[in-house]
N, C-alpha and C positions, 0 to 999 in steps of 0.2 A: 451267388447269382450264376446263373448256369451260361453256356456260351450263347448259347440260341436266342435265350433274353436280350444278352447283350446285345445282342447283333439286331434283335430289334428295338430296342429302346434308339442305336444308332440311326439304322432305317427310319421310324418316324421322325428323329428329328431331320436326317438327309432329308428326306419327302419337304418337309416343311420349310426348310433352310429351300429348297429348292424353288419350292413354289411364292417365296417372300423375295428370292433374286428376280424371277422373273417380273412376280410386279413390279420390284423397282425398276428394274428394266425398259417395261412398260412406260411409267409414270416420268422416269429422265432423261430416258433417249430420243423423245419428242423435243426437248429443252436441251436438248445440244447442240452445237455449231459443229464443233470441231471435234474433240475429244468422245471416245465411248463413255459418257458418263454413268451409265447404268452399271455398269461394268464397275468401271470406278468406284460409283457409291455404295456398291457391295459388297467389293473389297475393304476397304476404308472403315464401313460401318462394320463387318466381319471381325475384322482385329478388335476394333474395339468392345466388341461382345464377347471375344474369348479372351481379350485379357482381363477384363471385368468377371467375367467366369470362372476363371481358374483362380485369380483373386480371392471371390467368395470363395470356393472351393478350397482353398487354403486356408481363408482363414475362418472360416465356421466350419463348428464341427457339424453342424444337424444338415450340411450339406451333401446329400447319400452319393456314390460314387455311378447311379442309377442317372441322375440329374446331368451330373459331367457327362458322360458318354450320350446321353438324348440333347441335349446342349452345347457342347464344345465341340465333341465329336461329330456329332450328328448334325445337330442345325447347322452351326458355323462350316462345317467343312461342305452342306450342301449350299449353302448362301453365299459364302465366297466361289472365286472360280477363276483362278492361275489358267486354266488351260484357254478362257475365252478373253483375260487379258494378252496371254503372248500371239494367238490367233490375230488380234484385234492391232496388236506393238506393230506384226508382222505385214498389215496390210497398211500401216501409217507410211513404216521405213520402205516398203515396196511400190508405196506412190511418188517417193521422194521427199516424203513430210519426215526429214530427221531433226529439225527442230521440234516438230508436233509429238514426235514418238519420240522421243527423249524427255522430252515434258510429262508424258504422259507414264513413261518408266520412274522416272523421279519424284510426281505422285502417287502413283499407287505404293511405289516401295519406301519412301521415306513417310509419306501421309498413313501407310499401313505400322509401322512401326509407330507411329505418334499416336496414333489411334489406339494400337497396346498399352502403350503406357500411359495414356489416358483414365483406361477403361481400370487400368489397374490401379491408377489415385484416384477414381472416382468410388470405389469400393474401400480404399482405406480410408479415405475424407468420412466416409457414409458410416464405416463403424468404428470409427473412434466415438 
């Protein structure tokens, strides 16, 4: 696979990853009181798609390394979004919500990790 491919098998899936945060976005930050939940939810659900991914990816072989990169690379890194949660931390702790925005670090960074290792036993549950 040549670089160029590569680079856009990544692009379509960024594009895509991108435009599936924003709906969520859309669709949970009406249903929020307090917390960025769109934000949230696309962190959260991100993890859990790339460690379900790289799962498969590991363990089938007919998993092409084409897929990984439009997928883990691609989708997951344009559907999650580190830059608009610390943006988001930054304006909790800046209103003086350091209960809220400590909350809201402890879920996204502990519920992201739980979400990994979810996504990664829901792929070995699946091919045993």
């Amino acid at each position: 696979m040549t670089t160029l491919i590569a680079f856009c098998y990544v692009g379509l899936g960024g594009m895509a990853g991108a435009m599936a945060r924003y709906g969520m976005t859309l669709a949970l930050q009406s249903h929020s009181l307090v917390l960025p939940l769109g934000t949230l939810g696309a962190n959260l659900a991100g993890c859990f798609l790339i460690g379900a991914i790289t799962q498969l990816a590991a363990s089938v072989e007919v998993f092409p390394p084409e897929a990984r990169l439009l997928l883990a690379t691609g989708f997951c890194g344009g559907f999650t979004t580190l830059s608009s949660m610390v943006f988001e931390l930054d304006r909790l702790l800046r209103d003086g919500e350091l209960y809220l925005g400590s909350l809201y670090l402890l879920a996204t960074l502990g519920g992201g990790y739980l979400g990994l290792l979810l996504g990664m036993l829901s792929i070995r549950l699946l091919l045993r």
